[in-house]
C-alpha positions in Angstrom: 104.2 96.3 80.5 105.0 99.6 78.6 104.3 102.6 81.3 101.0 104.3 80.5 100.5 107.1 78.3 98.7 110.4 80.1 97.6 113.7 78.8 97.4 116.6 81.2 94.9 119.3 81.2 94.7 123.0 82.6 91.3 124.5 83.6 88.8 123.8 80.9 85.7 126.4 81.4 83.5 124.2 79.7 85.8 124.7 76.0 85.4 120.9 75.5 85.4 121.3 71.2 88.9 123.0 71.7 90.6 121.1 74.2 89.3 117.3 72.3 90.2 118.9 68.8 93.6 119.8 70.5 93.4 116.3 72.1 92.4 114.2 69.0 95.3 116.1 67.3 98.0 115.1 69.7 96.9 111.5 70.1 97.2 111.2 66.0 100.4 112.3 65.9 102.2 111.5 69.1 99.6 109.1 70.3 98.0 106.8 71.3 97.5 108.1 75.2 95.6 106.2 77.3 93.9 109.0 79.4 93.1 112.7 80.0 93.1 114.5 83.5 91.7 117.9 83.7 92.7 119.8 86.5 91.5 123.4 87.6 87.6 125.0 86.7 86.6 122.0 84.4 82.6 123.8 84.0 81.9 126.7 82.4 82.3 130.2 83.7 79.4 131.4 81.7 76.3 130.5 80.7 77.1 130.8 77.0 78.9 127.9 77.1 76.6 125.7 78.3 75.2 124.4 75.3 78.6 123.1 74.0 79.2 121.2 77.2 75.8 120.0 77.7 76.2 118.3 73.9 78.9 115.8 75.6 76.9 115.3 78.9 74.3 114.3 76.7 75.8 112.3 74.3 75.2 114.4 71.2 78.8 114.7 71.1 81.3 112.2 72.0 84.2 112.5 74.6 87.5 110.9 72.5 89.4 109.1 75.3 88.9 108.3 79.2 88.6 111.6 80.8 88.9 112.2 84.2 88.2 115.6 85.6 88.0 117.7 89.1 87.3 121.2 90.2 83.6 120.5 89.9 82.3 123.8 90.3 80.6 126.4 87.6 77.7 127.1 85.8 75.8 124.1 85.4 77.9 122.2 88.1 75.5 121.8 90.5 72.7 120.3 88.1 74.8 117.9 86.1 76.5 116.6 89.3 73.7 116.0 91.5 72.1 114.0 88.0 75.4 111.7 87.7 75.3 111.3 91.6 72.1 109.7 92.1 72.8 107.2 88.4 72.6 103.7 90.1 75.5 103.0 88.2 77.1 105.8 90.7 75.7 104.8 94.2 77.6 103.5 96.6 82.0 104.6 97.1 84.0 104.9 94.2 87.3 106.4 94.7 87.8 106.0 90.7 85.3 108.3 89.5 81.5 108.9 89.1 80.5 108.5 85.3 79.0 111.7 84.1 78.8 110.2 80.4 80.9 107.6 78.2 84.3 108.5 78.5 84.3 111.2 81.1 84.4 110.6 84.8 84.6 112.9 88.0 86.7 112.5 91.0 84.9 113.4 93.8 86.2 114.8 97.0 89.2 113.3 97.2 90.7 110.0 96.8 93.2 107.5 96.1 92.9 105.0 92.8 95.2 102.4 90.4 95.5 103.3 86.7 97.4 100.9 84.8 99.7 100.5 87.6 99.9 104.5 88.6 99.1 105.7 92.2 97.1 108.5 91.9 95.5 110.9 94.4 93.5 113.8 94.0 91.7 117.0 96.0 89.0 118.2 93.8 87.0 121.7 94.4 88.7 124.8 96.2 88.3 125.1 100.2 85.3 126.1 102.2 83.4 126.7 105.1 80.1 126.6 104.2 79.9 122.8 103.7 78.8 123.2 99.7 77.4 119.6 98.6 79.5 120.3 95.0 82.6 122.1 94.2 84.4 122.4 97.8 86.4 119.7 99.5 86.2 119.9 103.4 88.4 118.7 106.5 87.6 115.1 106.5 88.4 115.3 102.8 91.5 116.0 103.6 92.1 114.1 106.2 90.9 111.0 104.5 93.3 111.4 101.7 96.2 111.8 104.3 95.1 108.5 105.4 95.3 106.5 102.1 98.5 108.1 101.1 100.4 107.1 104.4 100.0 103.0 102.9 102.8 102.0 101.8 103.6 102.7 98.5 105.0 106.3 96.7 102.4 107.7 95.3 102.8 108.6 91.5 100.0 111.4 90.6 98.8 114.3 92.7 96.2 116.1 90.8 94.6 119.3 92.8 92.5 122.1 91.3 94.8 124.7 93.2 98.3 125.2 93.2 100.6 125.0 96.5 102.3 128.4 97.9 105.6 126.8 97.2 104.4 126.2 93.4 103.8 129.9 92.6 106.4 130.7 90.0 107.8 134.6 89.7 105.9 136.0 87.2 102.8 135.0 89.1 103.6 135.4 92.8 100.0 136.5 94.3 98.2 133.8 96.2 94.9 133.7 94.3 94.7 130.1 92.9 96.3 129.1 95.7 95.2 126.9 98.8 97.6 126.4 101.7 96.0 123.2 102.4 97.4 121.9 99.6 100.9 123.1 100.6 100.9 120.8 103.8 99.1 118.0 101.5 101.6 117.4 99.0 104.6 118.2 101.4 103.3 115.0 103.6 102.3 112.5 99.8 105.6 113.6 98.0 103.8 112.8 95.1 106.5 111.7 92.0 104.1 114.3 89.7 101.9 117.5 91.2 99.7 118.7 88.6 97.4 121.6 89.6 95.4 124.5 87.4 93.7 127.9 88.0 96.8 130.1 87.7 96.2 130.7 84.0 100.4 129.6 82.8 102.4 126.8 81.9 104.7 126.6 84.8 107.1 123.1 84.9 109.1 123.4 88.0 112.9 121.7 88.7 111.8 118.6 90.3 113.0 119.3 94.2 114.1 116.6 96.7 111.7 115.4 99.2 112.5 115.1 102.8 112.6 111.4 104.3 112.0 110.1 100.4 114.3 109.0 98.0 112.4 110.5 95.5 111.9 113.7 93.7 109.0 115.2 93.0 108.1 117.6 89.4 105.3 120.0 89.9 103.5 121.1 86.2 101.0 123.8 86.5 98.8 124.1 83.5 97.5 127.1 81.6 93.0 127.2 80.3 92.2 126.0 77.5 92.3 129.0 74.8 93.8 131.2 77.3 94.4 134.6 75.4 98.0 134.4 75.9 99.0 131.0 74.2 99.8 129.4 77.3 100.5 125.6 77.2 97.7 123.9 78.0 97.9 120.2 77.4 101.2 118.6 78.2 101.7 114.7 78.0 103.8 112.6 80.4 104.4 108.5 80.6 105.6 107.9 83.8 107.0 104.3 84.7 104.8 103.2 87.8 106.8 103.5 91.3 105.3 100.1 92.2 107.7 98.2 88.9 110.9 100.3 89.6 113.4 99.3 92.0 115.2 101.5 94.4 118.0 102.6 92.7 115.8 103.3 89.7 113.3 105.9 91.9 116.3 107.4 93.7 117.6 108.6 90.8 118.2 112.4 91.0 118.2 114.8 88.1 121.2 117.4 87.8 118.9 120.7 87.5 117.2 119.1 91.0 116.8 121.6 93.8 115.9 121.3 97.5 112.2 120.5 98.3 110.7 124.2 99.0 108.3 122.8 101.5 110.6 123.6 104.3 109.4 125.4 107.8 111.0 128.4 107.6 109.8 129.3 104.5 106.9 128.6 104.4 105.7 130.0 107.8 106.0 134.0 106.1 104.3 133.2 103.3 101.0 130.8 104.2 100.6 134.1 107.4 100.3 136.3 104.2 97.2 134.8 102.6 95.9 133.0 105.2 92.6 134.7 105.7 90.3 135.0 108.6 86.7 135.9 109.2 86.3 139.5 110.1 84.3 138.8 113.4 84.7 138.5 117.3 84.8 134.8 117.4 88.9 133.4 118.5 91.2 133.0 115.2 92.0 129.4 116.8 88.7 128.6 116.0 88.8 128.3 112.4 92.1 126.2 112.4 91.1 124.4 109.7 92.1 126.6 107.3 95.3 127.4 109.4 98.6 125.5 108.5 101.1 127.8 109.1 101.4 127.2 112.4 104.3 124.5 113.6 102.0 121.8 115.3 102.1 121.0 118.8 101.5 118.3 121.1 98.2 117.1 121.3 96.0 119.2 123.9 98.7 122.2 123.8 96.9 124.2 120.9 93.6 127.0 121.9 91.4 125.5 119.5 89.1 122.3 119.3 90.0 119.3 116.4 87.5 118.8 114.1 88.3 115.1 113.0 88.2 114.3 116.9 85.0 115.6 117.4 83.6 114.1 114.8 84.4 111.2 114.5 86.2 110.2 118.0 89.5 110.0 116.3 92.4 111.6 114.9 94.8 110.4 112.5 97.4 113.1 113.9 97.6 111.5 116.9 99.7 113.6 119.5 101.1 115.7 116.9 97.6 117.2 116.3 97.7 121.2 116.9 94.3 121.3 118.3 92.7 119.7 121.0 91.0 116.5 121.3 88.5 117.6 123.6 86.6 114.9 125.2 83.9 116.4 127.0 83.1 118.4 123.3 82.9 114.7 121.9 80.7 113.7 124.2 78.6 117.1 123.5 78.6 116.2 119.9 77.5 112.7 120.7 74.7 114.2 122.2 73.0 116.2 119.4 75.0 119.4 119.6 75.4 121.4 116.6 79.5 121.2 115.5 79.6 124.6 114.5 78.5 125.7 117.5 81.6 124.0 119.6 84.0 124.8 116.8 82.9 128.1 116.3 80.7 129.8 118.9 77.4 130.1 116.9 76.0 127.9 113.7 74.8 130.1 110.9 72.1 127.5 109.3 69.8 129.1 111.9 66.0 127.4 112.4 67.3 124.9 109.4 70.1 123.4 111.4 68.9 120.0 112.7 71.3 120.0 115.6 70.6 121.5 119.3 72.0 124.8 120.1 72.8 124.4 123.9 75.2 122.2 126.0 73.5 118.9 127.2 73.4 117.3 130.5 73.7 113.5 130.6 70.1 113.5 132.0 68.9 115.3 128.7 69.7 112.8 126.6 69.0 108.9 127.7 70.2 106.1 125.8 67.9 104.6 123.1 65.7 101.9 124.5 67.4 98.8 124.2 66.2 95.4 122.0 64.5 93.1 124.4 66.0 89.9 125.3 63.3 88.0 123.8 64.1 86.4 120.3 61.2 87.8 117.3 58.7 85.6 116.1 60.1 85.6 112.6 58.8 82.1 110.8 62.0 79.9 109.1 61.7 80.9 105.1 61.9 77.8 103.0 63.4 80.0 100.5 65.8 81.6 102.8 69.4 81.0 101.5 70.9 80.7 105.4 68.7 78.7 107.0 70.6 75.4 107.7 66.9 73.6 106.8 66.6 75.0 103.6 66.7 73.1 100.7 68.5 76.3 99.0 71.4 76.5 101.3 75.0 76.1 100.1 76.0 74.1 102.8 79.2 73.0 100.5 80.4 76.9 101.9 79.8 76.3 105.6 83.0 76.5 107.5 82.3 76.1 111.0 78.9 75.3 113.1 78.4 76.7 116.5 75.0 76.4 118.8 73.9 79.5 118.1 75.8 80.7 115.1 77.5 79.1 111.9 80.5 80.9 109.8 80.5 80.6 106.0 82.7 81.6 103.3 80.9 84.6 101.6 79.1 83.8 98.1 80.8 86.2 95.2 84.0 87.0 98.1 84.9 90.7 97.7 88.3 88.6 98.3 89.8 85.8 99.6 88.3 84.4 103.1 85.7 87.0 102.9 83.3 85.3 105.6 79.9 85.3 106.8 78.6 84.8 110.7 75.0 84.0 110.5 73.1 83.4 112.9 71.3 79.6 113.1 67.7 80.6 114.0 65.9 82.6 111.2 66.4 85.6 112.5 66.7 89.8 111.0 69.8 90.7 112.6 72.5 89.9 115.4 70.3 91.9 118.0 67.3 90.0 118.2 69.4 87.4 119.6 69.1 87.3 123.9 72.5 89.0 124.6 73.2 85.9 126.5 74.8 84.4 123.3 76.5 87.2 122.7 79.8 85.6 124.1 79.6 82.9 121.5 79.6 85.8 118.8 82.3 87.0 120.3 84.4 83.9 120.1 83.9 83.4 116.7 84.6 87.0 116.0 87.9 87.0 118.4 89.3 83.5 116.6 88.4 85.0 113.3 90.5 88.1 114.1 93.3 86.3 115.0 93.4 84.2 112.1 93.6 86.7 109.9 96.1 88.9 112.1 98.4 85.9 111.2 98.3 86.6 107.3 98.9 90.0 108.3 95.8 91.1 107.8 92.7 92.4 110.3 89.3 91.7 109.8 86.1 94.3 109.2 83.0 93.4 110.4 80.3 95.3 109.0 76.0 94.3 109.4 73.3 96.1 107.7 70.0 95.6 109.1 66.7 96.4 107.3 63.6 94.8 107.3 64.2 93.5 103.6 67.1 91.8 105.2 64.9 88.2 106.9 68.2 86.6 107.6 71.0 87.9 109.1 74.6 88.0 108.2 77.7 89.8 109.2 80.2 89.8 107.1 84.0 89.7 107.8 86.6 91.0 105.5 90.3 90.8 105.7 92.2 94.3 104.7 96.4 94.2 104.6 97.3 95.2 108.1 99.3 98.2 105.9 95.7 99.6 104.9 94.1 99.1 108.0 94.9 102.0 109.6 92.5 104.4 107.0 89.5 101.8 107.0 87.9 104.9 109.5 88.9 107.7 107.4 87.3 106.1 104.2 84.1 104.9 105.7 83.1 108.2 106.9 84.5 110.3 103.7 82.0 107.6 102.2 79.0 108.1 104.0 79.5 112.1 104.0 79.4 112.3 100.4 76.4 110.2 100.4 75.5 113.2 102.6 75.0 110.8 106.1 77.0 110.9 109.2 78.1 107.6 111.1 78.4 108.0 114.6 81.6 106.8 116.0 83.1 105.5 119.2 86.8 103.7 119.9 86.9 101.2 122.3 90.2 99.6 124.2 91.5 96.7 121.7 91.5 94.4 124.8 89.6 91.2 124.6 87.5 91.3 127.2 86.2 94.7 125.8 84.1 93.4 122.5 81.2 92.1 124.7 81.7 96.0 125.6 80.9 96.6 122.5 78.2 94.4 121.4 76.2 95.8 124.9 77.2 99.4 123.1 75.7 98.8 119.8 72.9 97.1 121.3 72.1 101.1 122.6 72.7 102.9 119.4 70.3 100.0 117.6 66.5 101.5 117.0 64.3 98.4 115.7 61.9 101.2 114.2 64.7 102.4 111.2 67.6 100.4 109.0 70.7 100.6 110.5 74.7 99.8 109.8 77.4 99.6 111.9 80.6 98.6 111.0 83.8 97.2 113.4 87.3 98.5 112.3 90.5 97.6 113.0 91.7 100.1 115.8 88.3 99.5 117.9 86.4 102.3 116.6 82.8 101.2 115.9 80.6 103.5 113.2 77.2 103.3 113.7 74.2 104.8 111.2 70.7 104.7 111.7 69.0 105.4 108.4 65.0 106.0 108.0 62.8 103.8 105.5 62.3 106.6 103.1 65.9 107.6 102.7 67.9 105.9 99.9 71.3 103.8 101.3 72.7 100.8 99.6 72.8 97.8 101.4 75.8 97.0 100.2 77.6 100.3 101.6 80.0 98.5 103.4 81.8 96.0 100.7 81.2 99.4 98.7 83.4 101.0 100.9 86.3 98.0 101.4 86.2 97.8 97.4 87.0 101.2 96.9 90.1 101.4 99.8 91.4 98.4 97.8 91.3 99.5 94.5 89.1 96.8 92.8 85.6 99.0 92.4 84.5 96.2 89.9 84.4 93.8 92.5 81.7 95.7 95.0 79.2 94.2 93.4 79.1 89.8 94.7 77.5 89.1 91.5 80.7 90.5 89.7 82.6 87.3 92.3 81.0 84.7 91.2 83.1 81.3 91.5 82.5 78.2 90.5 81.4 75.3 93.3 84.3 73.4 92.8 86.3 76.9 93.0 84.2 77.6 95.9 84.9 74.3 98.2 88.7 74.1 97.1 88.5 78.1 99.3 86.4 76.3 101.7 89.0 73.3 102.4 91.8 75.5 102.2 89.7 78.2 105.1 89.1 75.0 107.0 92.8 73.6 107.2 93.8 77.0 108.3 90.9 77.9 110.6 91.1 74.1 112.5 92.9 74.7 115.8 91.3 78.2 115.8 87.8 76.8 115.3 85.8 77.6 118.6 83.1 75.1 117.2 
């Protein structure tokens, strides 16, 4: 397969008939490329503009080739984002891009997608504070795409809107349009290519080693599009993906290569000079966030409190987190307490700010009522597709039949042995069940586990539970045990930009510790709304209770495990679809393999 064909791009400011004239021109005579990525301000920066980018948003004008675009801020940003984000086509996780209009898609956030064989990440929007729902990338942003880039794998593409400290050529050495975070980012991916914007030149750096890689990484920074000076602004590049070369082939060094510049020492002095702080009373430590100069420290030595701990009862740092993982502040959090408040000292959003604004004893806040013991009166549906007496089940898909619960392979599989638990009575969800069968969930969900773990592989459980939902099911998907470690990261970047929060909590991976968590979930579960909950690999549950008049897909969570593996297309079962004889050869095979695990 010939190595894909890309087109780079420098900040647009909404010039979109210059930079595709300038892009159909290329393509006839060096062409054909198979994509454009824009990186830096990709909106306009003034209002007289508008109406020329508004003509392609619209469709009055056409965009020439795939486009993919970040920096999402600018006049008119706000409106035509919030437009593309509620477009059902758009609902739901989609690490590839949101389609704004034919041809031209924005990466959101951050994230971590496929192109014709090309790992590519990206950090869209410049840093900031005030949690903007467009054109700023937060903490969990990053810390999501730190996740997905530790897989396995080298990562071929890094495309960021700003430019890393150690990027800043010579003739341009003052740090606006430049983000520290960034520096610390792309020093940890090693990406093969760094493309970034906003610095107004065309800047192609020697490629510089990488330290523990093999690899070295180029860095092109891009100038606008008709920038005044008659800076390079398009460049075009056909990289072979890393994932078809062999070692020798991606070791290769260049003569003119230099050491990477992403060293300690060096960098310490220069992220201290434009790191900047709030001018008020509240402790520097406390916006560490935006602090990676210093060297980090064991976990618990540092002054200030971890954001990604509090949050979401985890850290992918680990020990070698700079900031403390602060239980008791968890716990506070847990509780209803604003974050900015423990992070910061005081929460700006004032009377809007849905959170409480003092500490909370346990006493102040008892656990949610649980679900009685007593099963619902919920009559059996003759039309229901997973009642065992209905003349519309696919029993040919049934794997395994317990007393209480039955496991099926999963109609439309988001991939192979992609299996449902369902419960036997006709009933909404696993709760209504009398916890006393809760062991034989367990079981199942402990044998299921452990099949998997021997394909190398670890199971998700995820249930959403809704009263448009008259059958229960919860659904088990295998993930490669080498992606399994940022199945937490990506569920709550996910739910964030759908502008929820899960609640999260990590249990022991013991055993005898699930029925733990089945009596946990059983607390955080209010009959009155919807909720999800999903089970991830490292024993961290995420919970979400979600009211009847808010908008959340019911299929958030194969949404989710599509977009972590790359095959968007697929979130949607009906997209699955096999045929029956397709379908019972999976069910044999499951069976054969599944036998001496088979509690039933």
């Amino acid at each position: 397969m010939a190595a894909p064909r890309i087109l780079l791009a420098g900040d647009v400011f909404g010039r979109l008939n210059q930079l595709f004239k300038r892009v159909q021109s290329v393509n006839k005579s060096a062409g054909p490329f198979d994509a454009l990525f824009c990186v830096g301000q990709f909106f306009p920066d003034s209002p007289e503009r508008l109406e020329e980018f508004m003509n392609y948003v619209e469709g009055r004008s056409s965009v020439p080739l795939p486009t993919y675009f970040i920096g999402d801020y600018g006049v008119a940003a706000p409106k035509v984002l919030s437009t593309a984000s509620k477009n059902s086509a758009n609902l739901g996780f989609k690490m590839d891009g949101l389609t704004i209009c034919e041809n031209l898609h924005w990466l959101r956030g951050s994230g971590k997608f496929s192109f014709q064989g090309l790992s590519i990440v990206y950090l869209s929007g410049r840093s900031s504070s005030e949690g903007q729902q467009f054109g700023t990338y937060s903490q969990d942003d990053v810390d999501a795409l730190r996740a997905l880039a530790e897989e396995s794998g080298v990562v071929d593409l890094g495309v960021t809107t700003r430019a890393s400290l150690a990027d800043v050529p010579a003739e341009a050495s003052d740090s606006s349009g430049c983000d520290p975070a960034i520096s610390e980012l792309v020093a940890e991916i090693k990406p093969r290519y760094h493309i970034a914007g906003t610095k107004d030149i065309f800047y192609a750096r020697e490629p510089y080693s990488n330290t523990d890689a093999v690899h070295v990484t180029r860095f092109l920074g891009l100038a606008s599009v008709g920038n005044p000076k008659k800076q390079k602004f398009i460049h075009a590049i056909s990289p072979t993906p890393a994932c078809t070369m062999s070692t020798s082939e991606i070791s290769v060094k260049p003569s003119n290569a230099t050491l990477s510049p992403y060293t300690f020492e060096e960098q310490t002095g220069r992220l201290k000079e434009v790191t900047k702080r709030p001018g008020d009373s509240m402790s520097d430590s406390q916006y560490w966030r935006y602090d990676v100069s210093k060297k980090r420290q064991k976990s618990g030595d540092g002054d200030g409190l971890c954001f990604k701990f509090i949050y979401t009862g985890s850290c992918p740092r680990g020990e070698q987190c700079n900031f403390q993982h602060d239980m008791d502040s968890r716990e506070q959090f847990r509780r209803g307490v604003c974050l900015d408040l423990l992070l910061k000292g005081k929460c700006e959003k004032g009377p809007e700010c849905s959170f409480k604004h003092e500490l909370q004893n346990e006493a102040e806040n008892p656990p949610r009522r649980r679900v009685g013991s007593g099963s619902m009166s919920v009559n059996r549906s003759k039309e229901c597709w997973f009642c065992l007496s209905s003349p519309n089940v696919e029993s040919h898909l049934i794997i395994s039949v317990g007393e209480n619960y039955y496991c099926a392979l999963a109609k439309g599989p988001l991939v192979e042995d992609h299996v449902l638990v369902i419960p036997i009575e006709h009933l909404p969800n696993t709760f209504t069940l009398s916890q006393e069968f809760e062991s034989e969930l367990v079981r199942l969900r402990d044998s299921l586990q452990l099949y998997f773990r021997n394909r190398q592989k670890e199971a998700v459980l995820f249930e959403w539970v809704s009263k448009r939902v008259s059958h229960a099911n919860l659904q088990v998907v295998p993930v490669p045990s080498s992606r399994a470690a940022a199945v937490p990261d990506i569920f709550n970047m996910a739910a964030k930009r759908m502008g929820f929060k899960l609640v999260s909590k990590k249990f022991s991976l013991a055993v005898d510790n699930i029925l733990d968590r089945r009596k946990w979930l059983r607390t955080q579960f209010d009959e009155n709304s919807n909720f999800f909950y999903a089970e991830v690999p490292d024993g961290t549950i995420l919970t979400l209770s979600v009211d009847e008049n808010e908008k959340f897909p019911a299929q958030f969570g194969r949404e989710v495990l599509a977009g972590l593996l790359n095959m968007p297309d697929r979130a949607d079962w009906r997209n699955c679809s096999l045929s029956k004889e397709e379908e019972t050869s999976a069910v044999e095979k499951f069976k054969e393999g599944f036998k001496e695990l088979d509690p039933n």
